[in-house]
TIMI-186794 format. One line per field, with one value per residue (C-alpha): residue in one letter; x, y, z; residue number from 1. Coordinates in Angstrom, 1 decimal, decimal comma, m for minus. Layout:
N
resn	a|... $
X	X|... $
Y	Y|... $
Z	Z|... $
resi	NUM|... $
END
This chain:
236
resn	x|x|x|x|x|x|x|x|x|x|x|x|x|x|x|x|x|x|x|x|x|x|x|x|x|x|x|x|x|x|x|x|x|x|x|x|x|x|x|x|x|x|x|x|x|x|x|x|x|x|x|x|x|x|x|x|x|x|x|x|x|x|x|x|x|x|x|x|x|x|x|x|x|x|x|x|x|x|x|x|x|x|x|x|x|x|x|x|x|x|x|x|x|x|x|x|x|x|x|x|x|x|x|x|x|x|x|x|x|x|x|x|x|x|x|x|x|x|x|x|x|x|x|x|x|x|x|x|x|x|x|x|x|x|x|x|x|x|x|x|x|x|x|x|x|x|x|x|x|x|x|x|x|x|x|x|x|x|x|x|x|x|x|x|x|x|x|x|x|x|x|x|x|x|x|x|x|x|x|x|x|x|x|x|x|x|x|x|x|x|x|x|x|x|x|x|x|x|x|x|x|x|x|x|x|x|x|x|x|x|x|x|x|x|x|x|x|x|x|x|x|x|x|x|x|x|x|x|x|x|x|x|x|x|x|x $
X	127,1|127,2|127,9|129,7|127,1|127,7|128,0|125,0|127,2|126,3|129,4|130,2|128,2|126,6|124,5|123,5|119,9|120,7|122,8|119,6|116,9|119,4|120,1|116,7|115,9|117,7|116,1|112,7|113,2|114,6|117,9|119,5|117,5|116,6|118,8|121,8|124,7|125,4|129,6|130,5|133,2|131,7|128,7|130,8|132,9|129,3|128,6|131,9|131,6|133,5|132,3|130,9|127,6|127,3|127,8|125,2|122,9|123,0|121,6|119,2|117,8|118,2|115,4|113,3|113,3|114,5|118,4|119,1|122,2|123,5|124,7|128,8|127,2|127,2|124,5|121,5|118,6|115,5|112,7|109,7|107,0|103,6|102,0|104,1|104,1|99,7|100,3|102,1|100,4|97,1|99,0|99,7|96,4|94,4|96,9|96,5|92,8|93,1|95,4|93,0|90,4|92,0|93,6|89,7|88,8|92,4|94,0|94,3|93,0|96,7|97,6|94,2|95,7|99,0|98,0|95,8|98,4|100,9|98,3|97,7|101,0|102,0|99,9|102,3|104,9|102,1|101,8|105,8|105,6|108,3|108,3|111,2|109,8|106,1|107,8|109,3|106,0|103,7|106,1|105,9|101,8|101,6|103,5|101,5|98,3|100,4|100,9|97,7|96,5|97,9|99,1|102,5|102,4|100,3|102,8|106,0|103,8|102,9|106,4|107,7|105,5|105,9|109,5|109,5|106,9|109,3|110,9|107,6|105,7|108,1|107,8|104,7|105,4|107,2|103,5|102,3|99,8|99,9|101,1|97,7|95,9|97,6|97,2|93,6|93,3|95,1|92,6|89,8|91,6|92,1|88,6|86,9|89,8|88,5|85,2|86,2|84,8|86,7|84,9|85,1|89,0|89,5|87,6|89,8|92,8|92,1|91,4|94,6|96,8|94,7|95,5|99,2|99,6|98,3|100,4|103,6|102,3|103,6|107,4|107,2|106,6|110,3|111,5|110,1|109,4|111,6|109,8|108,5|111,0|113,9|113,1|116,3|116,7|116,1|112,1|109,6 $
Y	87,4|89,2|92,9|93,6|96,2|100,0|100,9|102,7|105,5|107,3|107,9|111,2|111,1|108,1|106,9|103,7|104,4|105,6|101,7|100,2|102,1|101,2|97,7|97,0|98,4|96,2|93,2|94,2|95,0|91,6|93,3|90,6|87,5|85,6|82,8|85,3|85,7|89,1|90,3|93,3|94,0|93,3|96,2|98,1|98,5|98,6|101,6|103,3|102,9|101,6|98,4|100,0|101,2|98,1|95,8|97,8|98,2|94,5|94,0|96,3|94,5|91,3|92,8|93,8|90,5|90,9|89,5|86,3|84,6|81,6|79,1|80,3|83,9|84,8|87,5|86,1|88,0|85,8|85,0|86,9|84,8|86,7|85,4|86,0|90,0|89,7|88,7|91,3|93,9|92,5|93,5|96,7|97,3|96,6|98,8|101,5|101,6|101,1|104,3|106,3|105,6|106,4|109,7|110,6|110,2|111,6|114,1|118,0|120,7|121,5|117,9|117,9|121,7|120,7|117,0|119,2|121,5|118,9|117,3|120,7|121,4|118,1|118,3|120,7|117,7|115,2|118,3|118,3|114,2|114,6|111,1|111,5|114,4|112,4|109,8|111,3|113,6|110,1|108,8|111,9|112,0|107,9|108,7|111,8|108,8|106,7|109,7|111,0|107,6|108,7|105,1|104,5|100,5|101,0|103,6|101,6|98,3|100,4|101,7|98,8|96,9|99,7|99,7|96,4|97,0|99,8|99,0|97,6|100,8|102,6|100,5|101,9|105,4|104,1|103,2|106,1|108,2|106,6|109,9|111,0|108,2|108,3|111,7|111,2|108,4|110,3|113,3|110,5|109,9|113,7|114,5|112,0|112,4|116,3|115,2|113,1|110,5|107,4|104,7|106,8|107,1|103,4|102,3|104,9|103,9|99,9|101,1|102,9|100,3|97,5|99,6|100,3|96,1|95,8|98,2|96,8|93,3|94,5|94,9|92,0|89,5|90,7|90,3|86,4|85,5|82,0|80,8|78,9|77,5|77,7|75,4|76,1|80,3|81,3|81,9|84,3 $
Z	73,8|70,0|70,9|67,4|67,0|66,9|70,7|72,6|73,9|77,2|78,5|80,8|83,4|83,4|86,3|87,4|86,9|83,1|83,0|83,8|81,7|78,9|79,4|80,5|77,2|75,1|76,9|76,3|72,8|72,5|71,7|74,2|74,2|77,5|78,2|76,9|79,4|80,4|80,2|82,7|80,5|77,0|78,5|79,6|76,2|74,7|76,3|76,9|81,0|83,8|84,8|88,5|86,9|84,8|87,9|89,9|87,0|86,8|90,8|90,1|87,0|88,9|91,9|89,3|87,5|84,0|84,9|86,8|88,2|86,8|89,7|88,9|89,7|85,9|85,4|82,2|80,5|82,3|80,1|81,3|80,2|79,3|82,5|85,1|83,3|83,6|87,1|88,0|86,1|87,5|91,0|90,0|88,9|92,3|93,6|91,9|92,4|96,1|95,9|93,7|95,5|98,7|97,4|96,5|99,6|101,4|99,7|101,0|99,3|98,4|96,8|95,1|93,2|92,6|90,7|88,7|87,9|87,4|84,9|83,2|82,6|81,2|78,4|77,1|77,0|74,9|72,3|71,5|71,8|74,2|75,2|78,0|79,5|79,6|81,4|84,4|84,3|84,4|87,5|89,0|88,5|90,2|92,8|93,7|93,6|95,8|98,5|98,7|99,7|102,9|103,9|103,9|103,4|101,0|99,4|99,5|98,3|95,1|94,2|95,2|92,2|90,1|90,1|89,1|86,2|84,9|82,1|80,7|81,3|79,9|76,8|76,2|75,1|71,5|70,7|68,3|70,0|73,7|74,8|73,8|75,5|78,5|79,2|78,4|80,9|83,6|83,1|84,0|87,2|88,3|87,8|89,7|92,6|92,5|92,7|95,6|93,9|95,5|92,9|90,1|90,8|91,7|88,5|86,5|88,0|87,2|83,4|83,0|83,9|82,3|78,9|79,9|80,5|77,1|75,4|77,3|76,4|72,7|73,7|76,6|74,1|72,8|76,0|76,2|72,8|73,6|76,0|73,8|72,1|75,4|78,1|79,8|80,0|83,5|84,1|85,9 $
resi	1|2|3|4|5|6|7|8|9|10|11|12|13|14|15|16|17|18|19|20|21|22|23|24|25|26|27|28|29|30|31|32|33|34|35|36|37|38|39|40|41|42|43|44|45|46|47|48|49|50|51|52|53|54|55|56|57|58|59|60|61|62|63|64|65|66|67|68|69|70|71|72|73|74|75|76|77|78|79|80|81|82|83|84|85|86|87|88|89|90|91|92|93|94|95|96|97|98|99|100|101|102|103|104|105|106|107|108|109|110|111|112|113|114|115|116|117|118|119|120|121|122|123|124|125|126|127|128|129|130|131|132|133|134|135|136|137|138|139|140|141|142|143|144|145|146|147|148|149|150|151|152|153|154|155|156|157|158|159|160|161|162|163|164|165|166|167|168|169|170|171|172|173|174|175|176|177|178|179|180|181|182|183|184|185|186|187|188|189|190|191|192|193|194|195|196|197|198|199|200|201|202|203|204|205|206|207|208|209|210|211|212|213|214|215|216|217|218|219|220|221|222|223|224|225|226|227|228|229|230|231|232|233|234|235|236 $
END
């Protein structure tokens, strides 16, 4: 693995969820191609870490998909091929509408307040392009979807997928004016969920994470562009 590169310092303080988003980051980017082995130490001297956060960072990414484990245990990028990311996104989506349409039909009076003020107030975020900020703001507004379906399988089987989907989702926001969009689309879903329109919310809820899979699309295909060309990197 090449990592003569300047380091991605993160130092003090580090978490393990910090490891992952940054790792994860440098996968989809195509920064570390699939098929590429993955060093404890040479990532941990990349970003100035003990090797703890960068060996739990790795079994996360390995649950979610993106890192595999060779047969000698050696941790590898996988090679997230295009369909098996529609597949899951497709997953995702169905979800999300079953959620919507659910919290349309479910939520109290007080939930229904709060992801309107939540909403509101995020909009404030999109007008600095606080990208960061948006994101926690965007998990924060899904999993308020996910509650308000008031069904807690259908709760964890949502943030169970989502959690996988993460690091793609995340991609999204380095698109110029998604902030915007997705802002936009998530204005579609409150209204119809105040309306207590259950359809209206479910067929919102489908759009937005259609768009969000094809705005992710654009980074996955850094993630897998080998697959292709590498029959023998490990495969989703």
């Amino acid at each position: 693995m090449k990592l003569a590169r300047k380091r991605e310092v993160i130092r003090s303080g580090t978490t393990v969820e910090q490891m992952v988003r940054a790792i994860a980051d440098l996968i989809i980017t195509g920064a570390l191609r699939p098929g590429e082995r993955l060093d404890e130490i040479s990532l941990a001297n990349r970003f100035e870490v003990s090797r703890t956060p960068v060996r739990e960072a790795l079994g996360q990414l390995c649950a979610i998909g993106l890192v595999g484990r060779e047969p000698n245990k050696s941790a590898i990028v996988t090679n997230v091929t295009q369909q098996h990311l529609a597949s899951m996104f497709e997953a995702m989506a169905e979800l999300e509408a079953i959620c919507a349409r659910l919290s349309a039909e479910r939520m109290t009076a007080d939930e229904r307040r709060m992801l309107e003020a939540a909403h509101t107030a995020s909009a404030r975020l999109v007008h600095r392009g606080a990208e960061d900020e948006y994101e926690a703001h965007n998990t924060d507004f899904h999993t308020r979807l996910y509650r308000g379906a008031h069904s807690d399988h259908l709760t964890d089987l949502a943030s169970q997928t989502r959690a996988r989907l993460a690091p793609f989702r995340r991609a999204q926001f380095r698109i110029p004016g998604r902030l915007a969009k997705s802002h936009e689309e998530h204005g579609v879903i409150v209204t119809a969920i105040l309306r207590a329109d259950g359809v209206g919310a479910g067929q919102a809820a489908y759009a937005h994470v259609s768009i969000v899979s094809g705005a992710s699309a654009v980074f996955a295909s850094g993630a897998g562009a080998d697959e292709r060309k590498s029959g023998d990197a490990t495969s989703l």
